[in-house]
N, CA and C atoms as an extended XYZ file, in Angstrom:
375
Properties=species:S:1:pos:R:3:atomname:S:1:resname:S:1:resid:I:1 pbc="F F F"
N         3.842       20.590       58.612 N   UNK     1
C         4.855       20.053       57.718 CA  UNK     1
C         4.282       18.864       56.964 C   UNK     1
N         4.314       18.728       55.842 N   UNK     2
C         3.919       17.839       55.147 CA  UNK     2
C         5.197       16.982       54.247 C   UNK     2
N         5.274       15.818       53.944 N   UNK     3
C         6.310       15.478       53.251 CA  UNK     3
C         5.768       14.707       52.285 C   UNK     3
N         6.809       14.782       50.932 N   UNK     4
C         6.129       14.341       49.695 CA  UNK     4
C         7.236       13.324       49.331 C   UNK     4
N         7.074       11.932       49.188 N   UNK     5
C         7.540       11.170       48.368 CA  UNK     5
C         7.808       11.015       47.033 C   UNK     5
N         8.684       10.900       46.419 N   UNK     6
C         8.667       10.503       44.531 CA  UNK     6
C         9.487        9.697       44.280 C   UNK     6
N         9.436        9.145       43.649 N   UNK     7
C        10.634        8.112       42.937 CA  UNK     7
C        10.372        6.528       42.681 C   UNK     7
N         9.570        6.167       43.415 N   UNK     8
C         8.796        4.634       43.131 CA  UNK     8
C         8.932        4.278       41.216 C   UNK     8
N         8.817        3.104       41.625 N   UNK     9
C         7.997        2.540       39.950 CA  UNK     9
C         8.199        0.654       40.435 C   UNK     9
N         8.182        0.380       38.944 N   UNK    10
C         8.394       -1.030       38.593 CA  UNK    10
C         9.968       -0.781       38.098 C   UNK    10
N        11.211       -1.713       38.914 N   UNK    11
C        12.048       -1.614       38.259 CA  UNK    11
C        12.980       -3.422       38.133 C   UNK    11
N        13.533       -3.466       37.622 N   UNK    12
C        14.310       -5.029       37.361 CA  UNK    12
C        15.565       -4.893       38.057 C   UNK    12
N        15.386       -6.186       38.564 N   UNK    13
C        16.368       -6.774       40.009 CA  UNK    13
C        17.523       -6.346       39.155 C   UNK    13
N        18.526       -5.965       40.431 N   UNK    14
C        19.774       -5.824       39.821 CA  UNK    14
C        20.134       -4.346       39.589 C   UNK    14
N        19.238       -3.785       39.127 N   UNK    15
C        19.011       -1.882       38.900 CA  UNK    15
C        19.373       -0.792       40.087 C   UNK    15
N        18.818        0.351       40.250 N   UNK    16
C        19.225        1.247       40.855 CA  UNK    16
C        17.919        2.202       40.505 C   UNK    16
N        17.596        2.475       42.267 N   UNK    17
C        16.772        3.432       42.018 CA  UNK    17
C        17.121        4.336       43.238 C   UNK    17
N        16.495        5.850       42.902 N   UNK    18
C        16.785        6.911       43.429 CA  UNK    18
C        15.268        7.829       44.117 C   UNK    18
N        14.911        7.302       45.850 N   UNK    19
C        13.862        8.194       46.009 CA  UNK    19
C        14.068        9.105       46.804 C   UNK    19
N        13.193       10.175       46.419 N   UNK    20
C        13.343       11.652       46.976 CA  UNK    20
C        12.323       12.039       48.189 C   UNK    20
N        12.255       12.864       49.025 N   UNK    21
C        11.639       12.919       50.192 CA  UNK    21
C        11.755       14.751       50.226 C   UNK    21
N        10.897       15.223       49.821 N   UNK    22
C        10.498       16.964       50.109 CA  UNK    22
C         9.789       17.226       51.089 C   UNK    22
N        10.152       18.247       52.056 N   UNK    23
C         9.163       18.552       53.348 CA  UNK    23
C         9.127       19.828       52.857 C   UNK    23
N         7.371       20.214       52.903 N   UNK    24
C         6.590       21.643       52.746 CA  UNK    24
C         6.847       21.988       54.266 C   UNK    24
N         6.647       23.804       54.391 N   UNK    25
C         6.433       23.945       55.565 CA  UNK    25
C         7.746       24.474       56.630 C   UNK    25
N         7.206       24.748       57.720 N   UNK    26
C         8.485       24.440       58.251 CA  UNK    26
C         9.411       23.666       58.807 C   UNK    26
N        10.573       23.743       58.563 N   UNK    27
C        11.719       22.508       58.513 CA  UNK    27
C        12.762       22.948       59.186 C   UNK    27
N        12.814       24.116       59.709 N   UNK    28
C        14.117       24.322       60.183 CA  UNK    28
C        14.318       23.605       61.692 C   UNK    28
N        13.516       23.189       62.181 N   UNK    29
C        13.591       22.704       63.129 CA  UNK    29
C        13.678       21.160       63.223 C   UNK    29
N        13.440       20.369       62.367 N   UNK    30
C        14.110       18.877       61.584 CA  UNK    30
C        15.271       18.814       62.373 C   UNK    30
N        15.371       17.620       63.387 N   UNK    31
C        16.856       17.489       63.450 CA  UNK    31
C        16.798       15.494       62.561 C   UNK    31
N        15.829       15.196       62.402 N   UNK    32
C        16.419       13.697       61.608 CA  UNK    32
C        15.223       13.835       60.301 C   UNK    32
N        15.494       13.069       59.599 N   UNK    33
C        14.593       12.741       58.229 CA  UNK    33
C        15.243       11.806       57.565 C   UNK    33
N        14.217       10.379       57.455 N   UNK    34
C        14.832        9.040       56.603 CA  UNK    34
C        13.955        8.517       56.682 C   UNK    34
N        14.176        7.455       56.134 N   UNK    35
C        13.139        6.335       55.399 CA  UNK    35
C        12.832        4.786       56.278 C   UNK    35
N        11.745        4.511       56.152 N   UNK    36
C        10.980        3.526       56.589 CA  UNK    36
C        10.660        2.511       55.548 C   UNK    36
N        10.526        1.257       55.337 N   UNK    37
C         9.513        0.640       54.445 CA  UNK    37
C         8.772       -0.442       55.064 C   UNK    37
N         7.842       -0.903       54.120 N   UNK    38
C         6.617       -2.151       54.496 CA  UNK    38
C         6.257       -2.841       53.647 C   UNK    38
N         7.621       -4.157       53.288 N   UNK    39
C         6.879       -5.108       52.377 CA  UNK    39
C         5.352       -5.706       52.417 C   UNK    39
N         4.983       -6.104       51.535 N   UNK    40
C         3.896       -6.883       51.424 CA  UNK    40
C         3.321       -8.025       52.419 C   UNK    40
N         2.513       -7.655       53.574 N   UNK    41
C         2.821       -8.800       54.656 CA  UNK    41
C         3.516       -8.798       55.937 C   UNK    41
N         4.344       -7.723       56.143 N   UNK    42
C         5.014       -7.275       56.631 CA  UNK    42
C         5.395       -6.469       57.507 C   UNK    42
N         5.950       -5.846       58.799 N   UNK    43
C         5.366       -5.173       59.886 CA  UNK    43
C         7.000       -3.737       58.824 C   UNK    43
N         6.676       -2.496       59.293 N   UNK    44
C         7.681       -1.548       58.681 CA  UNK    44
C         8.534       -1.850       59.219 C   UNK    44
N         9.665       -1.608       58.266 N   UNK    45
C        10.902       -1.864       58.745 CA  UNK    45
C        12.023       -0.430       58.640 C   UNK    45
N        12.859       -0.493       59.652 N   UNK    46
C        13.858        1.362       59.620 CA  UNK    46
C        14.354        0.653       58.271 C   UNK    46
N        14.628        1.538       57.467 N   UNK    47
C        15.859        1.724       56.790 CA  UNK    47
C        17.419        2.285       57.383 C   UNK    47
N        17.043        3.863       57.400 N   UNK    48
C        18.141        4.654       57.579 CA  UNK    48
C        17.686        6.220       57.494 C   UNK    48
N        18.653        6.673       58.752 N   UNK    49
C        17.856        8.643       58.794 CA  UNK    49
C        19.349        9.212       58.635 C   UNK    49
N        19.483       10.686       58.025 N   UNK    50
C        20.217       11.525       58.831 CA  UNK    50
C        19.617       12.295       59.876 C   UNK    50
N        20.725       12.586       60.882 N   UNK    51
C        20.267       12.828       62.035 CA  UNK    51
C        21.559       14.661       61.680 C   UNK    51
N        20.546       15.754       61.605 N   UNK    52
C        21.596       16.918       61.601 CA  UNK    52
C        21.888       17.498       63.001 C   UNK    52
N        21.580       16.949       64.384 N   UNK    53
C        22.362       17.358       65.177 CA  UNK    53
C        23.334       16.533       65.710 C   UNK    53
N        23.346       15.190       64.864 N   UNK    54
C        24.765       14.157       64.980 CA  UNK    54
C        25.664       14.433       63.740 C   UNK    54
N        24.858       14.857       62.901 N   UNK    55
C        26.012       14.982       61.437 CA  UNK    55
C        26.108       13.868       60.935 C   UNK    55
N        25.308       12.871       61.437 N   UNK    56
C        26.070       11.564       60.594 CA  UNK    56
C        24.431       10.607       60.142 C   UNK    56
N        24.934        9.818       59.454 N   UNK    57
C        23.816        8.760       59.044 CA  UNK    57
C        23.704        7.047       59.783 C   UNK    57
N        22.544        6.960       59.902 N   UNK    58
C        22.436        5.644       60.535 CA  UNK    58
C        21.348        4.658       59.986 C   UNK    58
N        22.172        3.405       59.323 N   UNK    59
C        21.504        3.021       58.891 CA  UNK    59
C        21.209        1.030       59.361 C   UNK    59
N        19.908        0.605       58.530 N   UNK    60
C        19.827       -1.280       59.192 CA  UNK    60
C        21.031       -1.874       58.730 C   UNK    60
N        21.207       -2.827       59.630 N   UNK    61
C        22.082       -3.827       59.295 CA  UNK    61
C        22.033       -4.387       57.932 C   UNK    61
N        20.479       -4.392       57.653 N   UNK    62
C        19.998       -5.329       56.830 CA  UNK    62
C        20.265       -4.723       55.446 C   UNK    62
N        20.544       -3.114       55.029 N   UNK    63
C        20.562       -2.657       53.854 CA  UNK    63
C        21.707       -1.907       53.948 C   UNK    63
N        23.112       -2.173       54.507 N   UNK    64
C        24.014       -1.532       54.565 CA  UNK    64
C        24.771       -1.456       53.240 C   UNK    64
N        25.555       -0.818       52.459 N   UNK    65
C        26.199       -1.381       51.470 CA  UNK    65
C        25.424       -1.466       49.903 C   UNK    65
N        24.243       -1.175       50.487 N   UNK    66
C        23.803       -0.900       48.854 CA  UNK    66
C        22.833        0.103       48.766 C   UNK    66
N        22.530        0.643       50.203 N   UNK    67
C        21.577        1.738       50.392 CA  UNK    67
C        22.396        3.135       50.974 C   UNK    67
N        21.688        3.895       50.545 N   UNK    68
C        22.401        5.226       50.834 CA  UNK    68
C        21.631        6.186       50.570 C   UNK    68
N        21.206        7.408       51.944 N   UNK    69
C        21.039        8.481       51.864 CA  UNK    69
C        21.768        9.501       51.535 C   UNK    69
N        20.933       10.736       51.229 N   UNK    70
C        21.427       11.654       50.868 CA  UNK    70
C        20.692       12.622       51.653 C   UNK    70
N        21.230       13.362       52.540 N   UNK    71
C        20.748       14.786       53.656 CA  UNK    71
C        21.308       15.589       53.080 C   UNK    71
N        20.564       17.007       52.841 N   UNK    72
C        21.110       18.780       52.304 CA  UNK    72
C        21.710       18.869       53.803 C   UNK    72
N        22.769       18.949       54.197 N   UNK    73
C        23.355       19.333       55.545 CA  UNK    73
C        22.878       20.888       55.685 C   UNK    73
N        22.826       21.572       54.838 N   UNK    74
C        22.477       23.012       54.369 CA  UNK    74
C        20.841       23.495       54.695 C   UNK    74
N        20.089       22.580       54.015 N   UNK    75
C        18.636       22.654       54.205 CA  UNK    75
C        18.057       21.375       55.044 C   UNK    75
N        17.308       21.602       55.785 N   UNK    76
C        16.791       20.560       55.723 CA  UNK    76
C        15.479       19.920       55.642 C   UNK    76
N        15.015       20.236       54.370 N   UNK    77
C        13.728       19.861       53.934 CA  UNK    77
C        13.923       18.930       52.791 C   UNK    77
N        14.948       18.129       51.961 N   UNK    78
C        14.955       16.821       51.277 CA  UNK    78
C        15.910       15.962       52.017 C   UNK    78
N        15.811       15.176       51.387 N   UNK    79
C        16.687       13.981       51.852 CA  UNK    79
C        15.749       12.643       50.436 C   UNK    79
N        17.058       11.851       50.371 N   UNK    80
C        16.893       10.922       49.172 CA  UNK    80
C        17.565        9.776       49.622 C   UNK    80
N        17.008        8.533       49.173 N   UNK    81
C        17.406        7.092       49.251 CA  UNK    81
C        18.139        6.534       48.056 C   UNK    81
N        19.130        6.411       47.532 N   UNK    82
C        19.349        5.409       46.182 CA  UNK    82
C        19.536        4.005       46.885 C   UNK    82
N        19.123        2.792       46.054 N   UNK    83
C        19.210        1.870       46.331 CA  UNK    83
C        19.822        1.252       44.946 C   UNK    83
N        20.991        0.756       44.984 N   UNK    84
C        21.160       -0.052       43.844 CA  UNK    84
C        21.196       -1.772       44.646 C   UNK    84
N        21.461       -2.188       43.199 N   UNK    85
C        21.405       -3.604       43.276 CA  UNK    85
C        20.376       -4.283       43.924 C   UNK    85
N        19.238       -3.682       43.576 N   UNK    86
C        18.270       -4.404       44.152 CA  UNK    86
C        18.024       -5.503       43.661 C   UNK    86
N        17.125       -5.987       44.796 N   UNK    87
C        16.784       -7.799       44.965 CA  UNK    87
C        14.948       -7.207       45.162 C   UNK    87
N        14.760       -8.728       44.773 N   UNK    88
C        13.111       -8.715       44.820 CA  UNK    88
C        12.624       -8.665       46.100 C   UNK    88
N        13.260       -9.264       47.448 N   UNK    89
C        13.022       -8.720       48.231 CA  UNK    89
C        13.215       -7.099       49.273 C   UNK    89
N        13.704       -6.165       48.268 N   UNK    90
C        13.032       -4.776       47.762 CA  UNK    90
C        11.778       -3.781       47.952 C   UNK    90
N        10.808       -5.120       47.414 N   UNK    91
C         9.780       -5.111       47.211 CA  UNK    91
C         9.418       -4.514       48.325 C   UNK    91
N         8.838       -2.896       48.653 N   UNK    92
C         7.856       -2.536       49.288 CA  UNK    92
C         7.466       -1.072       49.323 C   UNK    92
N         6.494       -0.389       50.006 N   UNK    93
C         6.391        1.009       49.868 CA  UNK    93
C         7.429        1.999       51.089 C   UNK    93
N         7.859        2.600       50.508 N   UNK    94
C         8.932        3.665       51.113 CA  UNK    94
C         8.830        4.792       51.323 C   UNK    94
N         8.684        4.849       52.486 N   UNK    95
C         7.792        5.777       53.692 CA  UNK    95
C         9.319        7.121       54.098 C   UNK    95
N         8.938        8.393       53.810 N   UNK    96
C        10.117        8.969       54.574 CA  UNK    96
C         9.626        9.557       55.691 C   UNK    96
N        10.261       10.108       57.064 N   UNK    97
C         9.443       10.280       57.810 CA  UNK    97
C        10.679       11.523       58.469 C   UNK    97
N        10.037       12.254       59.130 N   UNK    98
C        10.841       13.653       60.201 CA  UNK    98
C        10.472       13.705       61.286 C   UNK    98
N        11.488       14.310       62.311 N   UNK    99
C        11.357       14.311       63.481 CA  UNK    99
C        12.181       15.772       64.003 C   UNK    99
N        11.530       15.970       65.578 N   UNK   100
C        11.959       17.766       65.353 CA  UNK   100
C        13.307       17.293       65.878 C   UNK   100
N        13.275       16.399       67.036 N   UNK   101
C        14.450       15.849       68.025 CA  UNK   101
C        15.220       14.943       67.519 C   UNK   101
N        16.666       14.453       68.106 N   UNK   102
C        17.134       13.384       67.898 CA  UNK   102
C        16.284       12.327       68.991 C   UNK   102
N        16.618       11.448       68.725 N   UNK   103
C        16.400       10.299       69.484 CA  UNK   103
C        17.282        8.818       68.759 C   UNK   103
N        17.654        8.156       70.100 N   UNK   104
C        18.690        7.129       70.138 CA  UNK   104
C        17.274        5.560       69.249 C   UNK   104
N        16.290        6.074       70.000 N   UNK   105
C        16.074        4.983       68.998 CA  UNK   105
C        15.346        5.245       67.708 C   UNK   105
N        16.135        5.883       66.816 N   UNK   106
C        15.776        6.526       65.716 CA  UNK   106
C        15.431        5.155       64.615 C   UNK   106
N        15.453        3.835       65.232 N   UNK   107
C        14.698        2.381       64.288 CA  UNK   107
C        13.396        2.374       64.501 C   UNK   107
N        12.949        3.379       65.713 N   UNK   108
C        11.384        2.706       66.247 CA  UNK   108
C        10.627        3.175       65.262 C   UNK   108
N         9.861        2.971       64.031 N   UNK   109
C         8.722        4.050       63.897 CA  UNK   109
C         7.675        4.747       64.520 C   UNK   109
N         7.565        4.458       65.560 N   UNK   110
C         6.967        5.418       67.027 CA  UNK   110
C         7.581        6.689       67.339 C   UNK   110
N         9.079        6.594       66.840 N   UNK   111
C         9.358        7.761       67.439 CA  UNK   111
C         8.976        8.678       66.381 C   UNK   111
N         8.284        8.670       65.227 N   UNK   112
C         7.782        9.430       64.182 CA  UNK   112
C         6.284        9.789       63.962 C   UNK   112
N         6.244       11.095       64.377 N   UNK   113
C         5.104       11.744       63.980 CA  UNK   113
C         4.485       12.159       62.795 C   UNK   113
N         5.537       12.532       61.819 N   UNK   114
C         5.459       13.003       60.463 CA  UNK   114
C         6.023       12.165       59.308 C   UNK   114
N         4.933       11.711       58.928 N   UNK   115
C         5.160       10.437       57.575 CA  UNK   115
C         4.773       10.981       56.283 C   UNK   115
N         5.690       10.928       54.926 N   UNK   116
C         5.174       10.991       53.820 CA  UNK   116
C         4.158        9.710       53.291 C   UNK   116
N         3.495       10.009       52.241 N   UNK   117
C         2.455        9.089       51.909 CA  UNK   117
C         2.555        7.624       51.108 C   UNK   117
N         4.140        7.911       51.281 N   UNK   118
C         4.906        6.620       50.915 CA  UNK   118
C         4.783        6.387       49.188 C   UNK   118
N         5.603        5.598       48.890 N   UNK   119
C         6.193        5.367       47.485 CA  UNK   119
C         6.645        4.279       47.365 C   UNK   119
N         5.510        3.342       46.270 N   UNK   120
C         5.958        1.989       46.145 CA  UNK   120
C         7.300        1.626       45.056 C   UNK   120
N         7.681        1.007       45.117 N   UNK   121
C         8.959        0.351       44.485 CA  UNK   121
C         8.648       -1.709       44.629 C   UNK   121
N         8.523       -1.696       42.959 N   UNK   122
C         8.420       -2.975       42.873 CA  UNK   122
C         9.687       -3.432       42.042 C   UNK   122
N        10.156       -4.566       42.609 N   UNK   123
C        10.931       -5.083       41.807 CA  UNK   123
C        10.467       -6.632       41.360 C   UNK   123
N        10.803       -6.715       39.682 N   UNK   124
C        10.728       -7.654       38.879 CA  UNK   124
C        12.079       -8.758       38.211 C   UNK   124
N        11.817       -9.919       38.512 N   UNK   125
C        13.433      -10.927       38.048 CA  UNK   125
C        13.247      -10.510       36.736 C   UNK   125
């Protein structure tokens, strides 16, 4: 399984951006897929996964409210991040990652074997 990131760029604080996460391969066996990032300096931090044998999404404290996935409940080989209202601290590359199992600590990035090649997102004041 391979997963492909898109959606990065340079965008201005305050904006809205939308990244996408495609898994080649086989996927039917995916029960979570979400996003990771790693500011500049910085150890990775969870974002937020859907998990399709909970049905539901779980996401950081830290990006509640302006971040939001998107899981194909149907397929499960994409899944997408929009982030509006971003802030400069934003700033980093955005990693999506899959897993075959659930697991409770779906924040660790340990519990992830399968990482896309990540997608930077810079933001500018």
């Amino acid at each position: 399984v391979q997963l492909q990131a898109s959606g990065g760029g340079l965008v201005q604080a305050g904006d809205s951006v939308r990244l996408s996460c495609a898994a080649s391969g086989v996927t039917s066996n995916h029960d979570i897929m979400g996003w990771f990032r790693q500011a500049p300096g910085k150890e990775r931090e969870f974002v937020g996964i859907f998990s399709w044998s909970r049905n539901r999404y779980y996401y950081s404290d830290s990006v509640k409210g302006r971040f939001t996935i998107h899981g194909d409940r149907a397929k499960k080989n994409t899944i997408d991040l929009q982030i509006n209202s971003l802030k400069l601290e934003d700033t980093a590359v955005y990693y999506c990652v899959a897993r075959l199992g659930h697991t409770v600590a779906y924040y660790d990035p340990r519990q992830y074997a399968r990482w896309g090649q990540g997608t930077l997102v810079t933001v500018s004041s």
